[in-house]
C-alpha positions in Angstrom: -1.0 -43.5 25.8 -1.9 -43.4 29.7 -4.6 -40.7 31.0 -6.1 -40.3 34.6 -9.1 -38.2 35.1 -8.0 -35.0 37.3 -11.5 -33.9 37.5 -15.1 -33.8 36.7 -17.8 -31.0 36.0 -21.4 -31.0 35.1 -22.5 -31.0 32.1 -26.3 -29.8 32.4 -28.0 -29.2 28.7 -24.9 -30.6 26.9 -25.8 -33.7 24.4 -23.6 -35.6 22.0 -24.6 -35.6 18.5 -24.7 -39.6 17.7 -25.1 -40.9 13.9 -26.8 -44.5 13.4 -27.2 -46.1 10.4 -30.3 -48.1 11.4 -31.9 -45.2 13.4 -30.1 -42.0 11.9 -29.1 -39.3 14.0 -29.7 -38.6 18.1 -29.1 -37.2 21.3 -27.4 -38.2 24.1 -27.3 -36.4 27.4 -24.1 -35.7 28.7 -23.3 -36.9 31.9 -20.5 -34.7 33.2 -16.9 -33.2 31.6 -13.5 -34.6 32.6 -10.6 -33.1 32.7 -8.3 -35.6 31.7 -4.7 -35.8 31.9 -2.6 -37.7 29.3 0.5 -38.7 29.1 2.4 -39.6 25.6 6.1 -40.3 25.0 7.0 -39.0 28.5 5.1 -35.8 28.0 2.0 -34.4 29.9 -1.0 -32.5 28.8 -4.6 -32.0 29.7 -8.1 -32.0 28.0 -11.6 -32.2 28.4 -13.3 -34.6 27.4 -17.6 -35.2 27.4 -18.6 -38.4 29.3 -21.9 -39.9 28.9 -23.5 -43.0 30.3 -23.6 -46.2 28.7 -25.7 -49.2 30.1 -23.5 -49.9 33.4 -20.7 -47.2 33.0 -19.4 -43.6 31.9 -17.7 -43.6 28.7 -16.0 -41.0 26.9 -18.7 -39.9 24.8 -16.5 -39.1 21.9 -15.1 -42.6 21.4 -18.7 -44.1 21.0 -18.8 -45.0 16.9 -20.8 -42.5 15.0 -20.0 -39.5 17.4 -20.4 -36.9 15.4 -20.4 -33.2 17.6 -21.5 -31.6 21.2 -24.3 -29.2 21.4 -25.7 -27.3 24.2 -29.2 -27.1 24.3 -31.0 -25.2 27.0 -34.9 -25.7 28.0 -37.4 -23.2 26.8 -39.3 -22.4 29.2 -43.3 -21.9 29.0 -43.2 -18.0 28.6 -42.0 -16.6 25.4 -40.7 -13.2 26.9 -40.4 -11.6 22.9 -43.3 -9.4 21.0 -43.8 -9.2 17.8 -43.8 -5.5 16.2 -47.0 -4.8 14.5 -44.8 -5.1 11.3 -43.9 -8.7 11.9 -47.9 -9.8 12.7 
């Protein structure tokens, strides 16, 4: 199976869901998302895939062992913009 990257996107707030054994499960921050073409038995498609950096390199985030999921987490920011009715006090 032959693939070529076509393209790259960011991928700000996206992490990879990682399970360890030795150190259970983490986070890793996505580096970007590739659109990736792939060619198999003379026929062509496309996906994304999440990429994340590894030591000296990108990788392909969900070949790393133990990749488990993506999850988009955004910052929260240091105003709470939500009041409580008098109900829920």
């Amino acid at each position: 199976m032959a693939s070529k990257i076509l393209s790259i996107m960011p991928a700000d707030d996206w992490y990879a869901l990682i399970s360890d054994e030795d150190e259970g499960i983490g986070y890793e921050p996505l580096t970007c998302f590739a659109l990736v073409q792939i060619e198999e038995e003379g026929v062509l498609s496309t996906e994304v895939r999440p990429m994340v950096w590894a030591d000296t390199a990108v990788m392909f985030a969900d070949e790393i062992e133990g990749f488990m999921d993506l999850e988009r987490i955004e910052e929260i920011g240091d105003d709470d913009d939500f009041d409580l009715d008098e109900e829920e006090q």
